[in-house]
C-alpha positions in Angstrom: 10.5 23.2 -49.1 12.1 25.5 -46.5 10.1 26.9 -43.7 10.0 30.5 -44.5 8.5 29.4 -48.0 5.2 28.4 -45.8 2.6 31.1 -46.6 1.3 33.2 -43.6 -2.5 32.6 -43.4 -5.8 29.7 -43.5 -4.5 25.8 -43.2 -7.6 23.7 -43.4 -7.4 20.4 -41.9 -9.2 17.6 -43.5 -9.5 14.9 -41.8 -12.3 12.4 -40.6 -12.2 9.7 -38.5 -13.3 5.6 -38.9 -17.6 6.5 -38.0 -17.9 9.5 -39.7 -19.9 10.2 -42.9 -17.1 11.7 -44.7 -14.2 8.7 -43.9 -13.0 8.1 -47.6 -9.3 8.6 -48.6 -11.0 10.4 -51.9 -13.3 12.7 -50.2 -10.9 14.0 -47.9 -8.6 14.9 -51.1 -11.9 16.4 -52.5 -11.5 18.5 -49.0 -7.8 19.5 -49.6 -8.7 21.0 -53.3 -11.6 22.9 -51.8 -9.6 24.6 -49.7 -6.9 25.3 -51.9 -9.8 26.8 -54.6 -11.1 28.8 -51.5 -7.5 30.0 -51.3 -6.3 28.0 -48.3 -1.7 28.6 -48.2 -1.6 24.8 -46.7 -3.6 21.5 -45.6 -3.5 19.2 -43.0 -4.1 15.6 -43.5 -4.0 12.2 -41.1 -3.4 8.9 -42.7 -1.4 7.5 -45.6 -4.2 7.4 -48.0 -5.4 10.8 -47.4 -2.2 12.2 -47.7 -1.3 10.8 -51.2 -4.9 11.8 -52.2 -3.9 15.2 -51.5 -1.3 15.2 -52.8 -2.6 14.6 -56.5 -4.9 16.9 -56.0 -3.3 20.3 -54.6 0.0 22.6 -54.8 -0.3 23.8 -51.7 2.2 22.4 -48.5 0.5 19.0 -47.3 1.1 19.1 -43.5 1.1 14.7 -43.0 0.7 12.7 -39.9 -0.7 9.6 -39.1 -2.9 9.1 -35.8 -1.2 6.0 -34.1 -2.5 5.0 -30.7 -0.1 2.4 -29.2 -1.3 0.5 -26.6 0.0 2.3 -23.1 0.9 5.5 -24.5 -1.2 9.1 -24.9 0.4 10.0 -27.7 -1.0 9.3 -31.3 -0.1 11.9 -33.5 2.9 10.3 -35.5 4.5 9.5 -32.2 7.7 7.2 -33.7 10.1 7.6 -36.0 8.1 4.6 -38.3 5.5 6.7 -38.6 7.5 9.7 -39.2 9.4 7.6 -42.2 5.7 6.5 -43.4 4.5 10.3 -43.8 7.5 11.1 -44.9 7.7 8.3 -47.9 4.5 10.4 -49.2 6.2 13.4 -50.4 4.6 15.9 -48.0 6.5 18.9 -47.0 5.7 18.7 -43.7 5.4 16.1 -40.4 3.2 17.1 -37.9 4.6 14.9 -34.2 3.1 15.0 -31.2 5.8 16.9 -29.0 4.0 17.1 -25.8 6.0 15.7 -22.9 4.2 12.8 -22.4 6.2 9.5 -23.4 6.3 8.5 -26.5 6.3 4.6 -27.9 9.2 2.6 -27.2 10.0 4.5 -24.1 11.4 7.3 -26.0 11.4 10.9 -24.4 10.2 13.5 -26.2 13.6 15.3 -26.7 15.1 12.1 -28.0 12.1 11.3 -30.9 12.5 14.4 -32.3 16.4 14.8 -32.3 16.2 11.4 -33.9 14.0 12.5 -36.9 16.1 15.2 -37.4 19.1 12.8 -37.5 18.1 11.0 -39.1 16.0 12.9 -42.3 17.9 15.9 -42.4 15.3 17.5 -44.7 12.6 16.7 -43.3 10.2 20.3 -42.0 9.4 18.8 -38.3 6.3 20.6 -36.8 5.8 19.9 -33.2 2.1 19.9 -32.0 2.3 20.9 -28.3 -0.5 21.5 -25.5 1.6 23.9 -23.2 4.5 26.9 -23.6 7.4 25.1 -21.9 6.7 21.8 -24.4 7.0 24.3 -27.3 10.0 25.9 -26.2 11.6 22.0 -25.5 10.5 21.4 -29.1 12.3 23.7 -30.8 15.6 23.5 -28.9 14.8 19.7 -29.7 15.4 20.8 -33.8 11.7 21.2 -34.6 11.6 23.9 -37.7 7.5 25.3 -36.0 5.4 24.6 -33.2 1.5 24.1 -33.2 -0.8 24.6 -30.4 -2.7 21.7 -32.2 -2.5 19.9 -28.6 -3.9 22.8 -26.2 -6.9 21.7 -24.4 -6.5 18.0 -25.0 -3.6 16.7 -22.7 -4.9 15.5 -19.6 -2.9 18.6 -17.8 -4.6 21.6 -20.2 -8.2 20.0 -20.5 -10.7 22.7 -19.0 -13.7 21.4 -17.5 -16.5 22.0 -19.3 -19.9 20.6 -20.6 -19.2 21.7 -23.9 -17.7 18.8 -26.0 -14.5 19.8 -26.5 -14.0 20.9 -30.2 -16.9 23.2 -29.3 -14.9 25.0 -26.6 -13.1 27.6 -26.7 -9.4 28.0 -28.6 -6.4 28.4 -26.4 -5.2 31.9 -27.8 -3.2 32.7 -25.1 -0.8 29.5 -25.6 -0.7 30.9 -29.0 0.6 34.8 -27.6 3.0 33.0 -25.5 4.7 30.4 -27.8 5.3 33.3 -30.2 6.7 35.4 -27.4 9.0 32.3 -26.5 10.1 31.0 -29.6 11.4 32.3 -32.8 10.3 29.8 -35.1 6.8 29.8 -36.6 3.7 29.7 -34.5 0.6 28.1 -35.8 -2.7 28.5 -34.1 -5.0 25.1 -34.2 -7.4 23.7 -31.7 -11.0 24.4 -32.3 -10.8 27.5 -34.4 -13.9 27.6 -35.9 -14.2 30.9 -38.4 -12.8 34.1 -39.9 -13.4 35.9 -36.2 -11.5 33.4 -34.1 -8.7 33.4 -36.6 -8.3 36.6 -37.2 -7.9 36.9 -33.3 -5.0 34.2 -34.0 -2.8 36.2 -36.2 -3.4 39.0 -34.4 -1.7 36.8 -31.3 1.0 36.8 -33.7 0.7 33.2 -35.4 1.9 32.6 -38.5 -0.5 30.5 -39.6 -4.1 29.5 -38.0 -6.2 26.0 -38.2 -9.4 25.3 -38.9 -10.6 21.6 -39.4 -14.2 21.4 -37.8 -15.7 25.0 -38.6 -15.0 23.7 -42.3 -14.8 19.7 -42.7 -16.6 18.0 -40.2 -20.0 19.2 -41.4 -22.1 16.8 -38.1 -20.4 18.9 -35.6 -21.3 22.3 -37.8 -24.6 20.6 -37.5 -24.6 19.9 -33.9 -22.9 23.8 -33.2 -25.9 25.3 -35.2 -28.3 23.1 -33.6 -27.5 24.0 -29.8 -27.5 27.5 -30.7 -31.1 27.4 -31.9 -32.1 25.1 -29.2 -34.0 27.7 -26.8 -36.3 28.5 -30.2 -36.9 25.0 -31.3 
C-alpha cells in the first residue's frame, strides 16, 4: 500500500483494554467489520491478536500497534523496533509508533527509532502518533510517511487540567490545524473525537483522516458520557 492510496475520511479504532467488557481478540474483529459495513476507509487496532482478527475480517487498511509499557519509559505505543517487526509480521499496512520526544526503550531517541524502522523495512507505512507540532514536524523529517495527533492531551507536557476524565475532554483541534500547516505529509485527527460534529470540525482543520475509538467502541464510557449529561434530571 502506498500512502496516498489511504482514503480521506472515518478510521474507527477498536480497541479494548485487559478489564473491559469487550477485551476479546474476536470481538474487536467483530468491531473492525462494523465499521467497515458502516463505511469506515481504515481501522485501528492494538495487539497481535486483534490485528490478525482484523485482518480476516475487513479490506479496509488495518492501522497495527501494540501497547508495550517497558518498565521506566512513557512510551507504549509500539515504542521498539521488536514491536515494530511484530505488527509488521501481521500484514497490516500500517504501524502506528509513538513519536513523541520522550525516550524510547533501550535509550533510543526518538529520531533514531524511527530512522531505524525505516532502515530497516523499507516498505513499511510508518505513522508517527505525536502530542505536540514540533514532535510532528521531527517525525517526518525522521522518514515517517503521516503524523497523528493520537498523543495530544496525554503527554505529561499537553495534559490540560481538568475534572473531566480525559477521553471525555475535549479534542486538540488546533494541533491538528497546525501539523497540517507544518507538514506535507498526511494529518490524521485522533484523541477523543467522539461524533460526526467533532469530526467534521477535523477535516475542516484540514486532516486527512479523523479518529474515533470511544464515541463508537468503548460502549461503558458512551454509558458514562450519557449518564453525566442526564445527571441534573436523574
Amino acid at each position: 500500500m502506498k500512502v496516498e492510496e489511504l482514503k480521506k475520511g472515518l478510521i474507527v479504532s477498536c480497541q479494548a483494554t485487559a478489564e473491559e467488557p469487550m477485551r476479546e481478540s474476536a470481538i474487536m474483529g467483530r468491531f473492525a467489520l462494523a465499521a467497515q459495513m458502516g463505511g469506515a476507509v481504515g481501522v485501528r487496532m492494538n495487539g497481535l491478536g486483534d490485528i490478525m482478527a482484523a485482518k480476516q475480517l475487513v479490506t479496509i487498511p488495518v492501522i497495527g500497534l501494540i501497547k508495550h509499557h517497558y518498565e521506566g519509559y512513557w512510551s507504549y505505543i509500539t515504542p521498539t523496533l521488536r514491536d515494530v517487526e511484530a505488527v509488521y509480521t501481521t500484514g497490516c499496512e500500517i504501524v502506528a509508533v509513538d513519536a513523541t520526544r520522550l525516550p524510547k526503550p533501550e535509550d533510543r531517541t526518538t529520531e533514531r527509532l524511527l530512522r531505524e524502522i525505516k532502515q530497516q523495512f523499507p516498505d513499511i507505512l510508518l505513522l508517527a502518533d505525536v502530542s505536540t507540532v514540533e514532535e510532528g514536524r521531527a517525525a517526518v523529517e525522521a522518514g515517517a510517511d503521516m503524523v497523528s495527533s493520537t498523543l495530544a492531551g496525554y503527554t505529561e507536557y499537553t495534559r490540560n487540567k481538568s475534572s473531566l476524565i480525559i477521553e471525555l475532554q475535549p479534542p486538540a483541534i488546533e494541533v491538528v490545524e497546525e501539523l497540517v500547516a507544518a507538514v506535507k505529509v498526511p494529518v490524521i485527527a485522533e484523541g477523543r473525537y467522539w461524533n460526526e460534529v467533532m469530526a467534521r470540525k477535523a477535516l475542516e482543520a484540514g486532516a486527512h483522516n479523523v479518529v474515533i475509538g470511544a464515541g463508537i467502541t468503548r460502549p461503558q464510557i458512551i454509558t458514562k458520557k450519557i449518564v453525566d449529561e442526564l445527571q441534573d434530571l436523574c
